[in-house]
C-alpha positions in Angstrom: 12.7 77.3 -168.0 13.4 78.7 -164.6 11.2 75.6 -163.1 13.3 73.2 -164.7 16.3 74.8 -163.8 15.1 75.3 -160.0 14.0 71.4 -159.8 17.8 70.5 -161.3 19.7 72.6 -158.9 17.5 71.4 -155.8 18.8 68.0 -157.2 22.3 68.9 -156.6 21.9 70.4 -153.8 19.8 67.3 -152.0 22.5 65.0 -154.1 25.8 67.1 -152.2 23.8 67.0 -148.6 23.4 63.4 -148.9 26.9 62.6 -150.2 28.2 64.9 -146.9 25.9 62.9 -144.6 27.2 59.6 -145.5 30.7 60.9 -145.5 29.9 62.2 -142.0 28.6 59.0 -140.7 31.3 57.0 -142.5 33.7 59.1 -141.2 32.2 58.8 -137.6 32.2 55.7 -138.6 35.4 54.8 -138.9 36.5 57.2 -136.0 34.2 55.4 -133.7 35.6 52.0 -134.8 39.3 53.2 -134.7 38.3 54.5 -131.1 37.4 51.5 -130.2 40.4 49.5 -131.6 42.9 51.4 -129.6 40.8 51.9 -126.4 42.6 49.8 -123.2 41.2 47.3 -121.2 38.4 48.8 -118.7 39.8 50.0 -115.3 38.5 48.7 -112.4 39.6 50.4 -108.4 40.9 47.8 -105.9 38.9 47.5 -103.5 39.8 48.2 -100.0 40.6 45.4 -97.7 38.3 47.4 -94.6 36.0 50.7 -95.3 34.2 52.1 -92.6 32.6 55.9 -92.6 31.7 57.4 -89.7 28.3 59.7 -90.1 28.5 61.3 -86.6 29.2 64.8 -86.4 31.6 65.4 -83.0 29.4 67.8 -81.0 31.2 71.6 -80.8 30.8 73.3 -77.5 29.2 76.3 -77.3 31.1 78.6 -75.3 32.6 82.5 -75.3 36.1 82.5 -76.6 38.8 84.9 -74.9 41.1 86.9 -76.5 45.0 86.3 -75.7 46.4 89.2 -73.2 49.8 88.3 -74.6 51.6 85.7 -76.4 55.5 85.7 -76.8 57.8 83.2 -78.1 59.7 80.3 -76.2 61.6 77.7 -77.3 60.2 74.5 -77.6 61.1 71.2 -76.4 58.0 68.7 -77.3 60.7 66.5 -77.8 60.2 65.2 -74.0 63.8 65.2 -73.0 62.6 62.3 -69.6 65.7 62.2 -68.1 65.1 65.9 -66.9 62.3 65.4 -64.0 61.0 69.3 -63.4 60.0 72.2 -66.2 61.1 74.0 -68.5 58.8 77.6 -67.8 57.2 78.3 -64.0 55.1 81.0 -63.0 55.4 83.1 -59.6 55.4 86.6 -58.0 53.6 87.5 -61.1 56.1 86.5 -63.2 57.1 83.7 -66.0 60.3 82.2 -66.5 61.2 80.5 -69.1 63.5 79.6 -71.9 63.9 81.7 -75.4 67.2 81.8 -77.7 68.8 79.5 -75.3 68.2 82.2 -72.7 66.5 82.2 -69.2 64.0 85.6 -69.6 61.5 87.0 -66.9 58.5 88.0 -68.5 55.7 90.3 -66.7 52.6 87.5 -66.0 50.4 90.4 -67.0 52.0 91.9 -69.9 54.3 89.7 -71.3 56.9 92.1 -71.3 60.2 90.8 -71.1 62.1 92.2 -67.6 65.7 90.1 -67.5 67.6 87.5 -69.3 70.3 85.6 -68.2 73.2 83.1 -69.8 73.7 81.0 -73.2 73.0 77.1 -74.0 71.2 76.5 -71.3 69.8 73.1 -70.2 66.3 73.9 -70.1 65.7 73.2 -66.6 64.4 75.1 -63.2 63.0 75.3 -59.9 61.8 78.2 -57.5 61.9 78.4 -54.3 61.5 81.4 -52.0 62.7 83.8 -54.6 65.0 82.4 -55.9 65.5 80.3 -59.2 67.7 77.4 -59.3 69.1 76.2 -62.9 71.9 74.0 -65.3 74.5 75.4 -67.1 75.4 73.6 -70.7 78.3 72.0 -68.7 75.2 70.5 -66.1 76.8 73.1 -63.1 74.0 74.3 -60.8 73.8 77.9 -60.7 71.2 80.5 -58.4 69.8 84.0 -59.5 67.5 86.6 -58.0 64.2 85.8 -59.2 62.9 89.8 -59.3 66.2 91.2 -60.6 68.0 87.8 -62.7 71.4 89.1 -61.1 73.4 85.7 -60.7 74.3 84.7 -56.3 76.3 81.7 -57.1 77.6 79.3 -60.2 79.0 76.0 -58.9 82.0 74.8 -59.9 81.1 71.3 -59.8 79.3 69.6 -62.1 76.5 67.0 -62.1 77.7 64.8 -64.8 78.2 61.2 -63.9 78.9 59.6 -67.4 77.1 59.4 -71.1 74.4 57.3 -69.7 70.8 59.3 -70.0 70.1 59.1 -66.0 67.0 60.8 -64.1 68.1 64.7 -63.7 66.3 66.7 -60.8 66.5 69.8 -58.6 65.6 69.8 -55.1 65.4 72.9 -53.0 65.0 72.0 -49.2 65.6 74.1 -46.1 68.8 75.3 -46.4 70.1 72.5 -49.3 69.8 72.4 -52.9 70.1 68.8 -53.6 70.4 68.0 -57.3 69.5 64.0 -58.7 71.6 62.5 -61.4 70.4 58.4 -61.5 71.3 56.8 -58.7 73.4 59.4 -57.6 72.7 62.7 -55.2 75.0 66.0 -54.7 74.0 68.2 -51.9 74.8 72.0 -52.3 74.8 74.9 -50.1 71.8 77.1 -50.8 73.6 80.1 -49.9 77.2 79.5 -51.6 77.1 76.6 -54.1 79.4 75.1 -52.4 79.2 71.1 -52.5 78.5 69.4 -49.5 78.4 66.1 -50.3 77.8 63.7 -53.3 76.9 60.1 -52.6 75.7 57.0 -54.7 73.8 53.5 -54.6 75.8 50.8 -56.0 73.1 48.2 -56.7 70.7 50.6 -58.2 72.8 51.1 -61.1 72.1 54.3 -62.2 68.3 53.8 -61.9 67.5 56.1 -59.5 63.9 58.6 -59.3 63.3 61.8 -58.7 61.5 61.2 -54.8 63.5 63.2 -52.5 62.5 64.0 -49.0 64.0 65.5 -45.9 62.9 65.1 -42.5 64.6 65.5 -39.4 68.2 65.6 -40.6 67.6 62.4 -42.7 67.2 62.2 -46.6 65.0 59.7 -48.6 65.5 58.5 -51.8 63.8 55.5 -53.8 65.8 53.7 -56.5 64.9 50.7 -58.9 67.2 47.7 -57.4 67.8 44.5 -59.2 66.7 41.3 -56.3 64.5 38.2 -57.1 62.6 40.8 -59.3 63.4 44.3 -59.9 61.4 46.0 -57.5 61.7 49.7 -55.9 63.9 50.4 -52.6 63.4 53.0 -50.2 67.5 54.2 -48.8 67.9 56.6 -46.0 71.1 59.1 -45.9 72.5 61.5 -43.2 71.6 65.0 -44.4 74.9 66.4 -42.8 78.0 63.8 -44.5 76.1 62.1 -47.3 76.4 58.5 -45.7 74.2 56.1 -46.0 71.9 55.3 -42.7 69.9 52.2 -44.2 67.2 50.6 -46.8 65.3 48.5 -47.5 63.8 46.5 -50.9 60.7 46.5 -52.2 60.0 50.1 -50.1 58.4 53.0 -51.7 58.6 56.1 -51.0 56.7 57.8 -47.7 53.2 57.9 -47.0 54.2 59.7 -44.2 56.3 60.9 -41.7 55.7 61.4 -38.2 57.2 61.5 -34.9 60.4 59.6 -35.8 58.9 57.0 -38.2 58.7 56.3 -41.6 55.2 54.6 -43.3 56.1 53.4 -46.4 54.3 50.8 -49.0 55.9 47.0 -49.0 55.3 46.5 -52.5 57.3 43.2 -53.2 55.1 40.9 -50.9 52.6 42.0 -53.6 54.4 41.5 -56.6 55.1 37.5 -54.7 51.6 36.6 -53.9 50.0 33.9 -55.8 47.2 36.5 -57.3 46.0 34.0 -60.3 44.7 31.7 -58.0 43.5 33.4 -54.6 41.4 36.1 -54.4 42.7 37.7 -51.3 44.7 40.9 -51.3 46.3 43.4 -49.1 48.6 46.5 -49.0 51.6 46.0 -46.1 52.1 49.6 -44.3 55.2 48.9 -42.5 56.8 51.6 -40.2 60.5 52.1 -39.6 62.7 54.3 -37.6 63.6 57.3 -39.3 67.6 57.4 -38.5 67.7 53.3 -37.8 65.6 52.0 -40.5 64.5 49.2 -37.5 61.2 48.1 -38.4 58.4 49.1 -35.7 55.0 47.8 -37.0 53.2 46.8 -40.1 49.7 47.5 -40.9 47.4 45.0 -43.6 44.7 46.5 -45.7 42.6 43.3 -46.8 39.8 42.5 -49.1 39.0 39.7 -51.3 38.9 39.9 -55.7 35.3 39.3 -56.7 35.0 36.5 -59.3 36.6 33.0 -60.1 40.2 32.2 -61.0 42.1 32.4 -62.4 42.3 36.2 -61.3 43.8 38.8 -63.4 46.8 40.7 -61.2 44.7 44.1 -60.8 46.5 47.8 -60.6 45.6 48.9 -57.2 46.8 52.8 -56.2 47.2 54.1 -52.6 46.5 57.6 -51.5 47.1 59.4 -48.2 44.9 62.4 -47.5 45.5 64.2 -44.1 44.4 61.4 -41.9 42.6 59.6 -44.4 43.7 56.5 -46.5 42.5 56.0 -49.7 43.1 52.3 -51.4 41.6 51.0 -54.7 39.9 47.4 -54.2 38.7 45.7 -57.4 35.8 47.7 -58.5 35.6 50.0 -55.5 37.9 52.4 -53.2 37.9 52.3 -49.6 38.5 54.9 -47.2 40.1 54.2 -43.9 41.4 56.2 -41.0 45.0 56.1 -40.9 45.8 57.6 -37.5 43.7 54.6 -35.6 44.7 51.6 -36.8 43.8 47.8 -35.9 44.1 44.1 -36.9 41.3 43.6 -39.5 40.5 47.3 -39.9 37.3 47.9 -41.7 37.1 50.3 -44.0 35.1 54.0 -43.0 32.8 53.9 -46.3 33.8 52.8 -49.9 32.8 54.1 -53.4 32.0 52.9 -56.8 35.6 53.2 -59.8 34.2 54.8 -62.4 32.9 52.9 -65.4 35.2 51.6 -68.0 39.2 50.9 -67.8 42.3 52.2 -67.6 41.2 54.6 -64.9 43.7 55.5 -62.1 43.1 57.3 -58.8 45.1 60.8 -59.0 44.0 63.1 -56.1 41.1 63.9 -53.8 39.5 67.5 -54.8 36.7 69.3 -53.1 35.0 65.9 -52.0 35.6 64.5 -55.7 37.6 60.9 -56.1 39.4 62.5 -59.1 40.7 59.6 -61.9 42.9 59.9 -64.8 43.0 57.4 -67.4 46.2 56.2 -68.3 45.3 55.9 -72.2 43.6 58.8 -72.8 44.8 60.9 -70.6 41.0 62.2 -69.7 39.7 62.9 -66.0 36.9 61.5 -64.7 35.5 61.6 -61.2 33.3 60.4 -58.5 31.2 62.1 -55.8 32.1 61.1 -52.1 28.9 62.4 -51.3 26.5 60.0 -53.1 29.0 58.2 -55.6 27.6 59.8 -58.5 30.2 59.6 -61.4 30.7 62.9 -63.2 32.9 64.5 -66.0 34.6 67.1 -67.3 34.8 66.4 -71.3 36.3 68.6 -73.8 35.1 68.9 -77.9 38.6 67.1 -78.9 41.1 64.6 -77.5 43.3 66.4 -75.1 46.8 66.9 -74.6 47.6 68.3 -70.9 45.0 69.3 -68.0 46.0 70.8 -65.3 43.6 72.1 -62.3 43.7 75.4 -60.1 41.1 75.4 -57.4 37.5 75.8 -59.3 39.0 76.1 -63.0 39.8 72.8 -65.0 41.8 74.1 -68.0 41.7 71.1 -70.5 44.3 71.8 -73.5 43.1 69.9 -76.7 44.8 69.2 -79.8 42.9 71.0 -82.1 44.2 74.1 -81.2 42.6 75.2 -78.2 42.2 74.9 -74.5 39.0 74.6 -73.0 38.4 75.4 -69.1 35.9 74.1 -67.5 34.0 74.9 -63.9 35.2 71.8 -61.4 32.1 72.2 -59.4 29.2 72.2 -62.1 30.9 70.6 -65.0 29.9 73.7 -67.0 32.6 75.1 -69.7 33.4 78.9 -68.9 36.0 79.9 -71.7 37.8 78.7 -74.4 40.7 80.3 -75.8 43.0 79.6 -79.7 46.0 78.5 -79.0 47.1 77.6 -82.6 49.2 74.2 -80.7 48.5 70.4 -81.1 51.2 69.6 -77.7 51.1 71.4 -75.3 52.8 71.7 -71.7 51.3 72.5 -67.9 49.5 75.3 -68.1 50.6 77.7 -65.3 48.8 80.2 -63.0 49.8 83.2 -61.2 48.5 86.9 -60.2 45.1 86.2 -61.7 46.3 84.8 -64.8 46.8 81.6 -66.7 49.9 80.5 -68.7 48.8 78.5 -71.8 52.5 76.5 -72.9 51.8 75.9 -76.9 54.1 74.8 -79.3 57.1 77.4 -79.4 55.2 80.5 -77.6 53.6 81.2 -74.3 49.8 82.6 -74.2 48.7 84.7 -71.2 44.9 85.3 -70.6 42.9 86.7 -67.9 41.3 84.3 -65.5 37.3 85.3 -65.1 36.1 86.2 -62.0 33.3 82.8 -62.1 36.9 81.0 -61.7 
């Protein structure tokens, strides 16, 4: 009996698993198939029109990092407000001035510490010279203060404003004369009182005036941008004593030199009228002119001939004067002359190899190094004089301001840092967080360096390798 009852109940049992399986898979069944009936089309990604990776990991350099002595906070003006030609934060007599809450403050180069402030809403613009810093008011007045103590000598009661046009703004301190720059038009101020001298103007400039000033002899130089067959630079010459205007002549750049009573100064609209597509000769004009007269006296010609067939691209040439050396880019090469013995046909001393690529520009001569910038990147490049070896001083990220003090190049990237870098060897010494993508000049003074970041000023210890 209990067999038969065993085998019957196993029955059930196997009877309710079965009937629960196929209610399971008919119920998966129809979820599956229900699934599927209100599923949406497949999704597909567009593709993209160009899709390039780039595997290469950007080499980090390996270098100690220094600690900050001192950071403080400045206002910031990485807006690059051109028409003011000068700075916004100098360094000297161990000290940094700058601007913060509107203010002009003295800071201790060392320390940081703040020593004096002075005024409200002012333009953030200044000069130094020989202790004393020159500013603008909000109202564009000149004003003078004591650089060690920030008492004020003199405000000026007149004011540079010409009209609502954004002109070139500078500050000038020479001799005994602060001259100040508003376009095409110049004030001259007593160092000593703020009084005005004089304020004169060049009509056919037109308000495009530059911030080249120069004063030699009782005579002032000025270039402006002056509207003739083509728009081309002019070099005017103005009596230091009344303002008036001696002479000047189109298509003049400013001085190479000055020296015993003339003026040597670049003709550079015969240049921009040679027919440079289909002849490959060039040249640089060098013509010399009395001083006070503005009567020509000479002209020297550089030549040398485009390598090549035409029709010849019109190539950026710079020229560089160097103590008694000239230094003038040729095509693919720079040629050194001797400026202080000149002749017809003039060969040049020796010549060296540009550096490889474009968009490289002679900047300076430095320790027997043809130093180049390039006008894209803003990178530095340079060439040995010695054997014409091409050498380089490359950061770990794309830079944003370099600036060089004897031995130390002090590269500011933006990613955060500023790398310096040994001039001589190429070697990195230092690198220091600066926490800034822009940055500004970095300044030097009383053994230290002024890193200008994005709304604050970093002060670090130079190392005695530099």
């Amino acid at each position: 009996m209990s067999t038969a009852k065993n085998k019957q109940a196993n029955k059930r049992i196997n009877s309710l698993a079965l009937r629960r399986i196929f209610i399971s898979i008919t119920a998966g069944f129809i979820t599956v198939q229900g699934a599927i009936g209100v599923l949406p089309s497949q999704a597909v990604a567009e593709p993209a029109d160009i899709s390039i990776q780039n595997w290469y990991n950007s080499s980090v350099i390996s270098v100690p990092e220094l600690k900050p002595t001192w950071t403080a906070q400045a206002d910031s003006y990485f807006d690059k407000d051109v028409t003011y030609s000068g700075v916004r934060t100098i360094a000297e007599e161990g000290k940094v001035f700058t601007f913060a809450g509107k203010k002009l403050v003295a800071m201790n180069a060392k320390t940081g510490k703040r020593i004096w402030s002075y005024g409200n809403h002012l333009n953030p613009y200044i000069v130094y010279d020989n202790g004393i810093i020159y500013g603008l008011s909000e109202d564009q007045k000149p004003y003078a203060l004591n650089a060690k103590t920030g008492k004020l000598k003199w405000k000026s009661s007149t004011s540079l404003f010409v009209d609502t046009r954004d002109y070139m703004k500078a500050l000038k301190a020479e001799k005994d004369t602060l001259y100040a720059i508003n376009g095409s038009t110049t004030f001259a101020f007593d160092k000593t009182t703020g009084k005005l001298r004089w304020k004169t103007n060049e009509p056919m400039a037109e308000g495009s005036g530059t911030d080249y000033l120069e004063e030699a002899d009782g005579v002032i130089l000025r270039t402006f941008y002056v509207q003739g067959a083509l728009t081309s630079i002019q070099l005017s010459a103005f009596d230091k004593k009344t303002g008036k205007k001696l002479w000047s002549d189109f298509g003049q750049g400013e001085a190479l030199q000055i020296k015993d009573g003339l003026v040597y100064s670049v003709d550079y609209y015969s240049d921009l009228m040679s027919d440079f597509q289909s002849l490959p000769e060039r040249k640089f004009i060098v013509n010399a002119f009395n001083l006070k007269t503005g009567e020509l006296k000479g002209s020297r010609e550089y030549k040398w001939k485009v390598p090549g067939e035409p029709p010849y691209e019109y190539d950026k040439k710079k020229i560089l004067l160097k103590g008694s050396k000239l230094y003038i880019e040729q095509a693919d090469k720079v040629a050194e002359y001797n400026f202080d013995t000149y002749k017809a046909d003039q060969q040049p001393l020796r010549t060296f190899k540009r550096p490889y690529g474009e968009n490289w520009e002679l900047a300076e001569i430095l320790q027997e190094r043809l130093v180049y910038k390039n006008t894209t990147t803003g990178e530095i490049t340079g060439v040995k004089m010695t054997n014409g070896q091409q050498i380089g001083w490359n950061g770990d990220a794309p830079v944003a301001q370099i600036d060089v003090y004897g031995n130390g190049i002090y590269r500011a990237q933006r990613n955060g840092t500023l790398l310096s870098i040994n001039l001589t060897t190429t070697r990195p010494v230092f690198r220091v967080k600066t926490g800034g993508d822009l940055h500004e000049a970095t300044l030097k003074t009383d053994g230290m360096i002024i890193i200008q970041a994005e709304g604050k000023l970093i002060g670090v210890k130079i190392p005695a390798s530099l």
